[in-house]
C-alpha positions, 0 to 999 in steps of 0.5 A, a space after each residue: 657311109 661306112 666308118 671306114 669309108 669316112 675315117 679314110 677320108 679324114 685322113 685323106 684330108 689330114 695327109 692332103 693339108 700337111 702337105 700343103 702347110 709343110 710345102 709352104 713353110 718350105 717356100 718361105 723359109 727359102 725364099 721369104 725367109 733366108 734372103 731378107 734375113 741376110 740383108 738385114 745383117 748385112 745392113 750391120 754384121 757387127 749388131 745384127 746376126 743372121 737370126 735377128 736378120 730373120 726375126 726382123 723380116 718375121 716380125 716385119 711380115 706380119 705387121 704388113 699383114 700382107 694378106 690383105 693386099 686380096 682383099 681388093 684387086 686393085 690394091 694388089 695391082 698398086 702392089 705389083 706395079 710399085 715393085 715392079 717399079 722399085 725392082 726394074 731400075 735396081 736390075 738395070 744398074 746391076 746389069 749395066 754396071 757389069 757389062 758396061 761398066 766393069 766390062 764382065 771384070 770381077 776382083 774375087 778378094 773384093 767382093 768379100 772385102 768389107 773395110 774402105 780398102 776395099 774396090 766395091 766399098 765405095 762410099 761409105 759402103 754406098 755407091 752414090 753413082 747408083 743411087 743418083 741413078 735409081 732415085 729418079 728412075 724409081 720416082 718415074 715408075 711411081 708417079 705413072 703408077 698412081 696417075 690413073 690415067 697412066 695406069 697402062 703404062 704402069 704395067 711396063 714400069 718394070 721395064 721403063 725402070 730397067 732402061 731409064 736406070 740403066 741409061 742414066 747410070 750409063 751416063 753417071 758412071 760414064 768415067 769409070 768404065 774399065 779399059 777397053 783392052 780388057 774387053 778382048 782378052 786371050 782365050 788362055 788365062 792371064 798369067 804373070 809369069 811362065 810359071 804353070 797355074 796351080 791352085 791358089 794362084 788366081 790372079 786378082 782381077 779376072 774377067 768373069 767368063 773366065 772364072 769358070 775356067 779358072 775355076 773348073 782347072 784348079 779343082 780338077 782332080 789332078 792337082 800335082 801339074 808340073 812344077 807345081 807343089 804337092 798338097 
């Protein structure tokens, strides 16, 4: 083989595995990597930042030596089938608790209020409804995933853990479900008054599907509608 030809392959290789190494940095850091860190400082704004939140998850990840998890295809199937069980009940209540419960209704302040005044503070910023609703509901998808004889089954636990949450939840949160009347709401946005809705003037409770309405009006170029200040 010539110099060249072998040089040209070094760096064939060289290009190759940067670009492999620099495509999975990339993939961490934006889904490994900012999400944990972000609810690690949410756990505690006041004490943990969103860098520590990072370094926590960093450290973390490397202490679970997760790569070990190939070494055996059954430990990985254990793996997989544990989250799916954690992770069905919690995509359950979410999705019960806004269609069913809330009724597609979002309160905007709310939602970046962090003081007990606050709608979604709940219980100490804890919503003991949810959590009654997804102890038992993540219990069930364990017990099938380490029975052995249970272990088809514990392929679907993503699902059964989707529908026993969400039922239970359902149930639990039954005396909080938003009024019916604001299931149905006129197709134009809610207004107070006859005044005309100009930017800035939401209102606080707005159903979901119409606050992309709401929002695609009020940052539309033309601002200055009638009766309604100059910027």
């Amino acid at each position: 083989m010539k110099p060249s030809a072998a040089w040209g392959n070094d760096l064939a290789v060289a290009i190759g595995l940067l670009t492999m190494i620099t495509a999975t940095i990339g993939i961490n850091i934006v889904a490994n990597f900012v999400s944990p860190a972000f609810d690690f400082s949410n756990c505690s704004p006041q004490k943990i930042s969103f860098r520590t939140g990072g370094m926590i998850a960093a450290v973390g990840s490397i202490l679970l030596t997760p790569w070990n998890l190939f070494n055996s295809p059954e430990l990985i199937h254990y793996t997989l089938d544990v989250l799916g069980a954690f992770i069905g009940p919690l995509f359950g209540i979410l999705i019960v608790d806004f269609y069913l419960i809330k009724r597609g209704q979002v309160s905007v302040d709310d939602l970046f209020d962090a003081t007990p005044q606050g709608q979604y503070w709940y219980r100490n910023g804890f919503n003991p409804k949810a959590i009654a609703a997804l102890i038992p509901s993540v219990a069930f998808g364990l017990v099938i995933s380490f029975i052995p004889a249970l272990h088809e089954v514990a392929n679907f636990s993503w699902f059964i853990g989707v529908f026993l949450s969400g039922a239970a939840y359902r149930w639990i949160a039954r005396d909080d479900r938003a009024p019916a009347a604001s299931r149905f709401t006129s197709a134009r946005l809610p207004r107070k008054s006859n005044a005309p809705l100009c930017r800035g003037t939401a209102p606080r409770h707005l159903p979901s599907d119409k606050l992309a309405l709401f929002l695609l009006n009020t940052l539309a170029p033309i601002w200055n509608k009638e009766g309604c200040p100059d910027d």
